[in-house]
C-alpha positions as CSV (number, residue, x, y, z in Angstrom):
1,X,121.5,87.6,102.4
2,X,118.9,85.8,99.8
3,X,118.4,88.5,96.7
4,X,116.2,87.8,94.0
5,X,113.6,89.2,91.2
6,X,110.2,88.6,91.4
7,X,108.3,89.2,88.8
8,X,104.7,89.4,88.5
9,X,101.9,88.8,85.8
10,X,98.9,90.1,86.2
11,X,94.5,89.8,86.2
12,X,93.4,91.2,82.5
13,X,92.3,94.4,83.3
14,X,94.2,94.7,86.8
15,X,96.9,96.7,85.7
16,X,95.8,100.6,86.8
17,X,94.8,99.6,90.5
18,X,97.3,96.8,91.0
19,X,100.5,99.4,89.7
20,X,99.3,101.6,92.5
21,X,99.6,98.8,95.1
22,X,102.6,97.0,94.0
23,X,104.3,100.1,94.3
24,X,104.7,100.0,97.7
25,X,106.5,96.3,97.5
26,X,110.0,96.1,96.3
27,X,110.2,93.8,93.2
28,X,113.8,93.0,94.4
29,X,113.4,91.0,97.5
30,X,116.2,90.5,100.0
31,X,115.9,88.1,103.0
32,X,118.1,86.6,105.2
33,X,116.9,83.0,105.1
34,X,114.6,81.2,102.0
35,X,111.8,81.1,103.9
36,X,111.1,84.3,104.7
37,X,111.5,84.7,100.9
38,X,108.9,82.7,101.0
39,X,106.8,84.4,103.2
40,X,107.4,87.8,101.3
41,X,106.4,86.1,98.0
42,X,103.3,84.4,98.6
43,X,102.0,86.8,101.8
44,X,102.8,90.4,100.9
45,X,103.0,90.1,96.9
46,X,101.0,87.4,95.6
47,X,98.2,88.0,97.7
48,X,97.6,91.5,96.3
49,X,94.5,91.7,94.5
50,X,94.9,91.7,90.6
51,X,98.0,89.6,91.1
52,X,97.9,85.9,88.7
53,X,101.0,84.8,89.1
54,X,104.5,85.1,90.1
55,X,108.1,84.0,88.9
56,X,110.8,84.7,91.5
57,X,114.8,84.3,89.8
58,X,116.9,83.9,93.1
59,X,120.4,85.5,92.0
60,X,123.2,83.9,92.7
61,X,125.5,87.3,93.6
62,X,124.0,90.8,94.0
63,X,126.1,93.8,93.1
64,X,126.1,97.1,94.2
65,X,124.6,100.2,92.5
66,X,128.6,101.4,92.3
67,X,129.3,99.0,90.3
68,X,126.6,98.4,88.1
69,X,127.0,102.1,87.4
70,X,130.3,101.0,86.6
71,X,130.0,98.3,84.4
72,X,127.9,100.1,82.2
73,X,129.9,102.8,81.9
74,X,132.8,100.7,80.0
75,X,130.6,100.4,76.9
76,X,129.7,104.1,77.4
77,X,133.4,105.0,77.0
78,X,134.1,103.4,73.9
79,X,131.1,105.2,72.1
């Protein structure tokens, strides 16, 4: 499984209307293979209106929520 960030920049003045529509597109893509990354990225997200550009970081490993929730909980702890 192919996780990665995409993140998005958007049209001046886009913002209000294109919040409301990228809402209903995860910003952390998974896929099974790269191309239908690529398919996700350039289809369903780039081509929604007010979008400029996009930057998508591939990760390298994904970790659960458990232990994110975790990890952040060590510095928490020592507070």
């Amino acid at each position: 499984m192919i996780t990665a960030v995409v993140l998005i920049t958007a049209e001046k003045g886009a913002l209000p209307k294109l919040g409301e529509a990228l809402a209903a597109v995860d910003a952390m893509v998974r896929a099974r293979e790269h191309d239908e990354l690529a398919e996700i990225v350039t289809s369903r997200i780039a081509q929604v209106g007010g979008v400029a550009r996009t930057q998508t970081h591939v990760a390298f490993k994904a970790y659960s929520r458990h232990d994110l929730e975790a990890l952040f909980a060590i510095g928490a702890e020592q507070g």
